[in-house]
N, C-alpha and C positions, 0 to 999 in steps of 0.2 A: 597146247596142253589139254588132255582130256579131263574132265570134270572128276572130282574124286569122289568114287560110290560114298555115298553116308553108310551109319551103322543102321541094322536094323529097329524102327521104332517098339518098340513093348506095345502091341497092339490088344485090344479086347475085344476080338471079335468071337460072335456070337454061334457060329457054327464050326465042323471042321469043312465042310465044303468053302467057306469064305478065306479059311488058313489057308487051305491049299490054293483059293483063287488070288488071294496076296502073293503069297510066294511065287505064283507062275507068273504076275504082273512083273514084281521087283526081277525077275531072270529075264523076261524080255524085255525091263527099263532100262537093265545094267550091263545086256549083254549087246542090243539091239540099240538102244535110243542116246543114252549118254556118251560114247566111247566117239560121237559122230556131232554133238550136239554144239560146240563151241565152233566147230570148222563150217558146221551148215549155216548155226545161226550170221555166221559175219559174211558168208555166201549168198545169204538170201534164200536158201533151200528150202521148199516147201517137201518134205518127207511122205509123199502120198502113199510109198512105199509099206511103214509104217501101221499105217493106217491101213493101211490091205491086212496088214500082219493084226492088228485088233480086232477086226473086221471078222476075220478069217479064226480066230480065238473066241472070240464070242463076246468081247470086252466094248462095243459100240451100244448094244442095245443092255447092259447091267440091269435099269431098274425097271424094265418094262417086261411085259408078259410075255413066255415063255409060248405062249399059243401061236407071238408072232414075230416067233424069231428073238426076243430077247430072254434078260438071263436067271428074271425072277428074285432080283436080289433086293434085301432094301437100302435105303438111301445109305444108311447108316453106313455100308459095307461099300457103295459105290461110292461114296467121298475118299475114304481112305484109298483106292484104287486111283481114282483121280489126283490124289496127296501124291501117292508112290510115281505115277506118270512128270505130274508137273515137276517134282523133285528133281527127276532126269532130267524134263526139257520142257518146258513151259508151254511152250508150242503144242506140242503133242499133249498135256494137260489140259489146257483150254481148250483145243481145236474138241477132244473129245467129250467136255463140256458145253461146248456149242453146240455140239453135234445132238447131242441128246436137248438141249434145247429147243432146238430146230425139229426135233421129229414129237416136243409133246402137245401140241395143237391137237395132230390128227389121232395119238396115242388118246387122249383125253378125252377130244370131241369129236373124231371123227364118228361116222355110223361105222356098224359092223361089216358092213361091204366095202368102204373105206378103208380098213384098216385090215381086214384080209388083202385084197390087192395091192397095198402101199407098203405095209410095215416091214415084213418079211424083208425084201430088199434095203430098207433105210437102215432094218437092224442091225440083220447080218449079210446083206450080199454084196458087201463091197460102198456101197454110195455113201456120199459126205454130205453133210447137209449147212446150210445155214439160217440165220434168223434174222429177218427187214423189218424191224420198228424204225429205227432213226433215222432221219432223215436231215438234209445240209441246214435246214431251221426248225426244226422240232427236235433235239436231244432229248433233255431235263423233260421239257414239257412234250411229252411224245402226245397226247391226242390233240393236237393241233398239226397232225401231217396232214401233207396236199395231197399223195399219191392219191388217185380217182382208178374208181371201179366201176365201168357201169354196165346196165346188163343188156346185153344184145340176143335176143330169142333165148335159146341153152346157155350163152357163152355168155362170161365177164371179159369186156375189156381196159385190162389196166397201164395206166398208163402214169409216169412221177419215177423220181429221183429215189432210192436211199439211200445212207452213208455210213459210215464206219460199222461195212459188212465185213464181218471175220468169216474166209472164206468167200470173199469176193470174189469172181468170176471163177473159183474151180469147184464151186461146189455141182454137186448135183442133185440137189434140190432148194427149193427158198422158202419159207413159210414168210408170206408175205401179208404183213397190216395193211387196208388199205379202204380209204374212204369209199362208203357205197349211199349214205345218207347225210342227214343233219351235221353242221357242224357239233364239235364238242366229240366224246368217250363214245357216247353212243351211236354212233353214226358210222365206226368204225369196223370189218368185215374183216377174215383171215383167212387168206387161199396158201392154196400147195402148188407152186408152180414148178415146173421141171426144169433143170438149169439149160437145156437144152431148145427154150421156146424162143420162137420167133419173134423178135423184135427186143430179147432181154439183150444188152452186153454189160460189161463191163468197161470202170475208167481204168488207169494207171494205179497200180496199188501207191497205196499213200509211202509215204517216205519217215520210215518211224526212228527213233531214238532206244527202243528195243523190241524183241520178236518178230525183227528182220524176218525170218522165218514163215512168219505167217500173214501171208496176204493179206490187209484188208482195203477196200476200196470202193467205194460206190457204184452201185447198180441201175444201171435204166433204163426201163421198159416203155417202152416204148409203142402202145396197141396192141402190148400181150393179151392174146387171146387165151384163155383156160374156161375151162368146160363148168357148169355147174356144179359135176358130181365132182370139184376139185376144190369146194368152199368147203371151209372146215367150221361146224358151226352153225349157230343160224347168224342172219343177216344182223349187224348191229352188236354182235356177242364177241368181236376181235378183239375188243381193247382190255375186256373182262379177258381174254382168253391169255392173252400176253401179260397182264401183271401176275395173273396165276403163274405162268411158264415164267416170270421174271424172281417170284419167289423161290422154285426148286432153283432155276439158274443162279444165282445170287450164295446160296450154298456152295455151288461148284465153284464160282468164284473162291470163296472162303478156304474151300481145299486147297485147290491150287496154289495159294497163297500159303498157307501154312506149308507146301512144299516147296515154293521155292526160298523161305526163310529156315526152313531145315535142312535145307542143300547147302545154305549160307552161314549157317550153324558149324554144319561138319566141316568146311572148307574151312572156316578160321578155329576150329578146333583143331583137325590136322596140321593146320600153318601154327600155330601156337605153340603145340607138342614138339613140334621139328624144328620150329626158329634157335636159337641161341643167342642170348645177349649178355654180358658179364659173367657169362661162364654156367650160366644155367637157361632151362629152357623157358621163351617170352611167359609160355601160362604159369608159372610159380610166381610171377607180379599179381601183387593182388591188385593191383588197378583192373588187369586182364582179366583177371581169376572174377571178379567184379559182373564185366563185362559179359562174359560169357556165362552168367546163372542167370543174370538178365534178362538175355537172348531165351536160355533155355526155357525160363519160366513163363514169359511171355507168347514161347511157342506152345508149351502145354495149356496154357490157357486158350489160346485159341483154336489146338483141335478137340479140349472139350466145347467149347461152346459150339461148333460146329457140331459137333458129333450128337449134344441135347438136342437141337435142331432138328436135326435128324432123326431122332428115334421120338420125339412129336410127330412130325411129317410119317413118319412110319405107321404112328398109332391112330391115323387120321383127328389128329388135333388140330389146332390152329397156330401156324409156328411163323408167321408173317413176319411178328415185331422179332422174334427170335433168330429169323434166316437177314436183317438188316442186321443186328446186333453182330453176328458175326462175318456177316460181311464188313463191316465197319471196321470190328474189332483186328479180326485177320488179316484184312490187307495194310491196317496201318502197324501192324505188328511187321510184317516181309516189309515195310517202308524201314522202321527200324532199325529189323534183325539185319538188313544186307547194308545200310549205310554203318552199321557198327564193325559187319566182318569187312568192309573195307577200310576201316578207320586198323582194325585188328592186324593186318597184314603190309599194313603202312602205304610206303612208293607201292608196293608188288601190286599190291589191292588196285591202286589204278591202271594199272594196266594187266592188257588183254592176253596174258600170258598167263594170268589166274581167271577164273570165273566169277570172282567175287563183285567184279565191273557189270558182269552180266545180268547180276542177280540182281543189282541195283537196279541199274534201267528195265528190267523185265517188274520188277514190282509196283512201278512210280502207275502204268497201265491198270492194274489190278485194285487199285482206288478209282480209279476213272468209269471200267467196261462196267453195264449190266446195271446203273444207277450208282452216278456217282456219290462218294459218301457220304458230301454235303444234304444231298436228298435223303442216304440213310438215316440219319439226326432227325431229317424232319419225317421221316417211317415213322421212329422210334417214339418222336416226342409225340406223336397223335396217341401212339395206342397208351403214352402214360400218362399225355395232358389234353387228351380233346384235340378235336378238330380247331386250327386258327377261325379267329374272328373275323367276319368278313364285316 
């Protein structure tokens, strides 16, 4: 059964160029991404396809500059795009979340010769990208990774493990953390390695519970060689560089999330409308009827609080405690929203014959990627009670 289009959201966007760059998202979400999205995801289909098609739209590089390949837009506008993508297919939501995470290292910090010969192609020519912080014993506490970098004349050689790479072995780029000094944060460096180097491969993608669809898997380098002019950053500046990139990322989490609990929304709105039990339709039960303002309200809540977030991050504010807040918020909202429109649609709701099963196991993730929310609480609780006492 193909996933049932949602209605359009009542969006506030700020120009008519962003109306119009919504509308052409939602037409190739609806015509392209969902109608495909239940049969690939239980396939295990990675859709690179897709991804040529965003690529090739101008829809990879959104909030980066326009000088190199991307689409000038701000956060504000690229969340809700990212909302409309994951809504379709979570996969293609994230992946293109990731994607833009993976390319803001060099967008950030790269020099100006950096980011002419790189960006152009990360933005728009096609290439996928992804991002190596974690590693199989530094999750949570990421500046405690092993991977080593050390420098040989021009060249870094890196060599260590990372783990739950979204995008593991198909990508075509890595922005890679990797120890080059001192133990601890600082000690930490961030290169741009090509997925194509000698001595990187790839394990067996992991065996997931949902977003079959999207590869992720551990990476091992293995005496990767990469050139100097391919460190992004100065030496010791990685670990700063990746909580910066873990801040905008952690938004895109938050979107996607609110997409896929308004995919989860419409699904048991439609089944509700259409059901029949004692001679009227399920949603005239105010249990239901309940149920579903719930959902609704808690999903407004959370693409405002994304959306604040973002039009900070827009005004160059400081939106840290604010991009945890709705990450927090967001993805335990799609925990919610999709365990209720399964509750909503009853037996149907378990099985894979509706999407509502999908939505489930695709959201239980979106608490997990990009700092789990346990961490978020302790984001949150620094910027309103101080640093813990040591």
């Amino acid at each position: 059964m193909t996933d049932r289009a949602p209605q359009p959201v009542d969006r506030q966007l700020p120009t008519e160029e962003a109306r119009e760059l919504i509308s052409l998202v939602r037409d190739i979400a609806y015509r392209e991404i969902a109608p495909r999205a239940a049969e690939e995801e239980e396939a295990g289909r990675f859709p690179r396809e897709v991804f040529a098609l965003l690529s090739a739209s101008g829809l990879l590089g959104l909030p980066y500059a326009a000088e190199h390949g991307g689409g000038d837009q701000p956060y504000e506008v690229y969340l809700q795009v990212l909302e409309e993508l994951a809504a379709a297919r979570l996969t293609v939501g994230l992946g293109v979340s990731v994607h833009t995470l993976a390319s803001y290292a060099l967008a950030a910090h790269g020099t100006k010769e950096q980011r002419a010969e790189h960006l152009p192609a990360m933005l728009g020519g096609g290439l996928l990208g992804a991002y190596c912080l974690s590693e199989p014993a530094s999750g949570s506490d990421a500046a405690s990774l092993r991977t080593k970098a050390v420098r040989d004349g021009d060249d870094w050689v890196i060599t260590g493990t990372k783990a739950w790479i979204t995008h593991g072995g198909i990508a075509d780029f890595y922005t890679v953390m990797a120890r080059t000094g001192q133990e601890g944060p600082r000690g930490i460096t961030a290169f741009l390695v090509p997925g194509d180097a000698e001595g990187l491969s790839a394990a067996a993608p992991e065996k997931k519970m949902g977003m079959k669809g999207s590869p992720t898997a551990q990476i091992h380098l293995d005496g990767v060689r990469v050139p100097d002019a391919r460190r992004l950053g100065d030496e010791g500046q990685g670990f700063a560089i990746a909580l910066s990139a873990l801040e905008s990322g952690r938004l895109g989490i938050a979107a996607c999330a609110i997409g896929v609990a308004q995919a989860a929304l419409d699904e048991a709105v439609g089944y509700a409308t259409g059901r029949r039990q004692f001679g009227r339709p399920v949603s005239d039960f105010q249990g239901l009827r309940f149920m579903l303002a719930d959902m609704a309200t808690q999903i407004e809540a959370g693409r405002a609080l994304y959306l604040a977030a973002a039009r900070l991050r827009d005004a160059g504010l400081p939106f840290a405690k604010q991009a945890a807040m709705a990450k927090l918020h967001c993805t335990d909202t799609a925990m919610r929203v999709t365990v209720d429109a399964v509750q909503i649609l009853g037996g149907y709701g378990y099985t894979a014959d509706f999407p509502a099963e999908r939505y489930l196991r695709e959201a239980k993730v979106l608490q997990i990627v990009e700092g789990t929310n346990q961490i978020q609480r302790m984001v949150i609780a620094r910027h309103v009670a101080g640093p813990e006492g040591r």
